[in-house]
N, C-alpha and C positions, 0 to 999 in steps of 0.2 A: 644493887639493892637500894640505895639512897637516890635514884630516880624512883623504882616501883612506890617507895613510901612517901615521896613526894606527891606522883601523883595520886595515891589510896586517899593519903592522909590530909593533902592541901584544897582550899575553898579552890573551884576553880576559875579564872579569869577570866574577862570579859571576852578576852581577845577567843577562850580557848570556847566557851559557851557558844560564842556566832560562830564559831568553825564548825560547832554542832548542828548549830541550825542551819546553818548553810548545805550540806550531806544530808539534811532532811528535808529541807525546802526544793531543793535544787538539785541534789544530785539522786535524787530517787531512794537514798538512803530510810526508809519508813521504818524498817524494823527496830522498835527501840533497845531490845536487848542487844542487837550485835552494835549498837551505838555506845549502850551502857559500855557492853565489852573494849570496846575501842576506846574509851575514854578515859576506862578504870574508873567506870562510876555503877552504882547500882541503879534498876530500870524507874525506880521511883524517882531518881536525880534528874534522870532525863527526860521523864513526862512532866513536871516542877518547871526546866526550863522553858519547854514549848508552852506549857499552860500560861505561863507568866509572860510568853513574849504574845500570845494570842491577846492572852487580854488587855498589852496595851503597855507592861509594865517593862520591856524594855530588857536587859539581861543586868541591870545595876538598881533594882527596884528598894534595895536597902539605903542606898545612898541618894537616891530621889525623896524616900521618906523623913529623912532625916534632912533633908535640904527646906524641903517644903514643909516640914514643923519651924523649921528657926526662922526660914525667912516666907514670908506671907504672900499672895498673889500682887499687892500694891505696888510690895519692893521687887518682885521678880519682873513685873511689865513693865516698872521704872528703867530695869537694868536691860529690858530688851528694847525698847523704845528709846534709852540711850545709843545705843547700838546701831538702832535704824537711823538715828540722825547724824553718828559721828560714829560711821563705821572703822576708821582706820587706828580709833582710841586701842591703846595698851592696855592691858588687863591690872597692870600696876595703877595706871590713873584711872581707870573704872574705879577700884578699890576704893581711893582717895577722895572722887566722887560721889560715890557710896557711902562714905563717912561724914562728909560735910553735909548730904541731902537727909540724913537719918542718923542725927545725933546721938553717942549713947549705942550705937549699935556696929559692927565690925563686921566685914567677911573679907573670906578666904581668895584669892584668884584664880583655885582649882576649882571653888564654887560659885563663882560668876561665868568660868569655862563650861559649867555642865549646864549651868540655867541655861545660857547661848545654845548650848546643842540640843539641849531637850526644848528648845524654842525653835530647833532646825537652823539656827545660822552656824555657818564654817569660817574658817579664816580661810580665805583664797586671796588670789594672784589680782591685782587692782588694777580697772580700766580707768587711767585718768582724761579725762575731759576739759575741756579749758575754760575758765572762768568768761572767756571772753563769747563766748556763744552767746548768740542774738537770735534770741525765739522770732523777732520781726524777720531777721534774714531766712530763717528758715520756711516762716509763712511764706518770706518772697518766691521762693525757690519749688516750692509745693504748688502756691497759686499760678506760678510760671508754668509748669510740667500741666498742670489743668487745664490753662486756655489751650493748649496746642496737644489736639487727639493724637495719641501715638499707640503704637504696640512695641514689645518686647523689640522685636528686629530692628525697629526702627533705631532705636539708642545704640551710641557708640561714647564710652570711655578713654580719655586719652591723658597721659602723665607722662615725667622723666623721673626716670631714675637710671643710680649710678650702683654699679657694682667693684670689687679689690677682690683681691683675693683675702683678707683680713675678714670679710662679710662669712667667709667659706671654709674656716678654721672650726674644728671638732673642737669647744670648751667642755665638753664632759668626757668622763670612761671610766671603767672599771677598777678596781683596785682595793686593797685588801684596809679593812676597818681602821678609822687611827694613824695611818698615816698617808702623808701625801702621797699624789698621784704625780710624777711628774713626766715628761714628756719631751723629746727633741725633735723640734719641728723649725719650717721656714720661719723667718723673723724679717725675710725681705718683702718690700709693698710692690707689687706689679701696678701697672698702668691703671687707671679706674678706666672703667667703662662705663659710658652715658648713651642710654638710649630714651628714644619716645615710643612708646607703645601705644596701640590703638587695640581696645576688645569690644566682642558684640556677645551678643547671646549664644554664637555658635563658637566662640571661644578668640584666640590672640590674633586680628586682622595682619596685624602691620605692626614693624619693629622699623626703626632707624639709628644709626650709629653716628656718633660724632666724637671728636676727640676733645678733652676738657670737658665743659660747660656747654646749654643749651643759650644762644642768648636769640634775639627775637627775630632776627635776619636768620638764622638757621629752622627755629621754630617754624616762619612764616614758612619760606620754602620747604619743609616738610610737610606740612600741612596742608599746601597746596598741591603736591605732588598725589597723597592720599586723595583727596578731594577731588581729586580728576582721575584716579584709578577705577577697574570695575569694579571695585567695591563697594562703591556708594553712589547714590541714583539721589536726583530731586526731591525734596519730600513732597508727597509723603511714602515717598522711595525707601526700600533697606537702606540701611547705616544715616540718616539722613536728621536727625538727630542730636547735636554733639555736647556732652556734658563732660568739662573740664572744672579744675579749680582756679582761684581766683588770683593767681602767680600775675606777675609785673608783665609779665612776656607776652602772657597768654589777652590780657585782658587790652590791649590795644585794639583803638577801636579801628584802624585802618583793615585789622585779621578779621574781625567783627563785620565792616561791611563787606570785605570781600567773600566770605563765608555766604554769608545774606544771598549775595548776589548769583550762586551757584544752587541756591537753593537749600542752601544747610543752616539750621537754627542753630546755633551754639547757646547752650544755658549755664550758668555760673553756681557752681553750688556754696552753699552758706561757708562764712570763714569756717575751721576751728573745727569742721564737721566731715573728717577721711572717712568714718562708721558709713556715710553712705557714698560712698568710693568704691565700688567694686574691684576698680585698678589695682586698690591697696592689700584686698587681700588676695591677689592674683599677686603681688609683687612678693608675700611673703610666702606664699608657694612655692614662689622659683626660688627664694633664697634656702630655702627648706630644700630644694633637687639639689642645689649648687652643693650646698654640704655632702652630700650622699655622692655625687657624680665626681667635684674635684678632688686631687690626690697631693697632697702636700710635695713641694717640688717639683708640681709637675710643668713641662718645657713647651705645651700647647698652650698656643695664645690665647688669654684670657677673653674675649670675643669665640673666639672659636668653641669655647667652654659653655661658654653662655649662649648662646645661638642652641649648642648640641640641647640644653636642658629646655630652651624656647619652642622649640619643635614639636614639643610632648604637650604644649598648650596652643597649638595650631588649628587644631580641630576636636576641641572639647565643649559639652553641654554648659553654659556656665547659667544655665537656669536656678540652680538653687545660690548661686556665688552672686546671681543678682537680687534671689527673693531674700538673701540676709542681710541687705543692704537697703528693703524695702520696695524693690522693683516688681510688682507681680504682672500678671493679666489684668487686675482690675483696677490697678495705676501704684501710685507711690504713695504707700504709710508708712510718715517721717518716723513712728512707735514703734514700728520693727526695728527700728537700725538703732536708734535709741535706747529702747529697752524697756525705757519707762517715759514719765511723763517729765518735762524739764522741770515746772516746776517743781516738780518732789525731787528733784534729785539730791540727795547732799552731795557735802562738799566745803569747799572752802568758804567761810562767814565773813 
């Protein structure tokens, strides 16, 4: 009984309003009486809601009205326009900000919460960027990719990376509200594993194994060995091509001429700029399989493991894993991988 008079008798909540709408919008739910019925509300309640989200008013339209009497469109684009330049600010130093910009007057940080959303911003998860990024480097790299006509085939991606089994460890799971989650698992480090990969458009060319570190005596002889496989032809031959980053190793000009000299352009992408690395996000793929594929304790060689989940990127499209990195048909736009435009980006002052 004290559920039923809850819900006859209580306003209902936002949460339970969009669950309305949602069953009307979406689930083909139209008939409003067997909604009323479902919700314990009479049919008048539930044409009220739809009317009021049609016209614009949201399902919290009482607390918008009240937000927008005390505070006035000056201070609410003040507070979004804060936001847009120093997105990482606390709702506490908003506040505080708030106070010192508009003397005499106070608000709430539930009510700088709703301005923000009814502005459309969210709090989310932060890509950071490094202060060190050089818009000329990046021009260089852009102007580079321009003088030399290429297509999609032609480019080939090439990086190291190291994998443990510490990369391959489940940090989440399930578990009952309020208290910890805890778990016995391995706590020993196996061997890292270092390889070089090479990708093109048709997905993972070439992998190499070494033990330790890559240092430039191993790199060069890798690199040669690819270089003279059938996978790569004179340009303006498939894979022919080659866009690395700017490591110690790689940038020797001795690998430089000898590249040259086979017919393969190597191009250097700007410091500070993985966003157009395709490598990188092919490398967090596999680390994403590794979790799924290895078994804690398990007694197959860590190479073995990683090889098994390499396989599954062997012969894949990575046409869109290039076009979000800016690579299309009709060449390289550094604003796709970007996002925006450098100058406007905030960030550190």
């Amino acid at each position: 009984m004290d559920i039923l008079r809850t819900v006859h008798h209580q306003q209902a909540s936002a949460e339970v309003r969009y669950h309305c709408l949602y069953l009307y919008y979406y689930q083909g739910f139209t008939n409003r009486a067997k909604l009323a019925l479902m919700f314990g509300k009479v049919g008048s309640t539930i044409t009220h809601w739809i009317d009021q989200y049609e016209q614009g008013g949201g399902t919290d339209r009482a607390q918008k009205a009240k937000v927008y009497k005390r505070h006035g469109p000056e201070r609410r684009q003040w507070l979004v326009e804060l936001y847009q330049k120093r997105p990482v600010l606390f709702l506490k130093q908003a506040k505080e900000l708030f106070a010192s910009q508009f003397p005499g007057s106070s608000i709430s940080t539930s009510t700088i919460s709703f301005i923000l959303k009814e502005a459309g911003l969210t709090w989310k998860v932060l890509e950071r960027r490094a202060i060190q990024i050089s818009e000329a480097d990046i021009v260089r790299f852009t102007q580079e990719l321009m003088d030399l006509p290429w297509i999609l085939e032609n480019l080939v991606f090439l990086d190291e990376v190291s994998f443990d089994n510490r990369d391959m460890l489940a940090t989440r799971g399930y578990g009952k509200r309020g208290e910890k989650l805890i778990y016995r698992g391995e706590f020993t480090r196996k061997p890292r594993v270092s390889l070089l990969c090479f990708i093109g458009i048709g997905g993972l060319l070439d992998t190499y194994s070494t033990e330790g570190t890559f240092d430039r005596t191993k790199f060069t002889a890798y690199c040669r060995d690819f270089a003279l496989s059938q996978n790569v032809r004179q340009y303006p031959g498939q894979h022919s091509v080659w866009i690395l980053d700017g490591a110690r190793i790689h940038c020797d000009k001795n690998i430089v001429y000898y590249l040259r000299s086979l017919g393969i352009y190597p191009i250097f992408l700007p410091a500070y700029c993985p966003f157009f690395n395709p490598i990188e996000l092919m490398f967090g793929m596999v680390k994403g399989e590794l979790r799924k594929e290895y078994k804690e304790n398990d007694r197959r060689d860590m190479l073995a493991v990683v090889a098994l989940v390499l396989l599954k990127f062997a012969n894949r499209d990575f046409t869109k894993l290039f076009g979000k990195c800016g690579y299309g048909p009709r060449g390289f736009l550094p604003s796709v991988a970007s996002g925006m435009d450098f100058a406007e980006m905030p960030g550190f002052e």
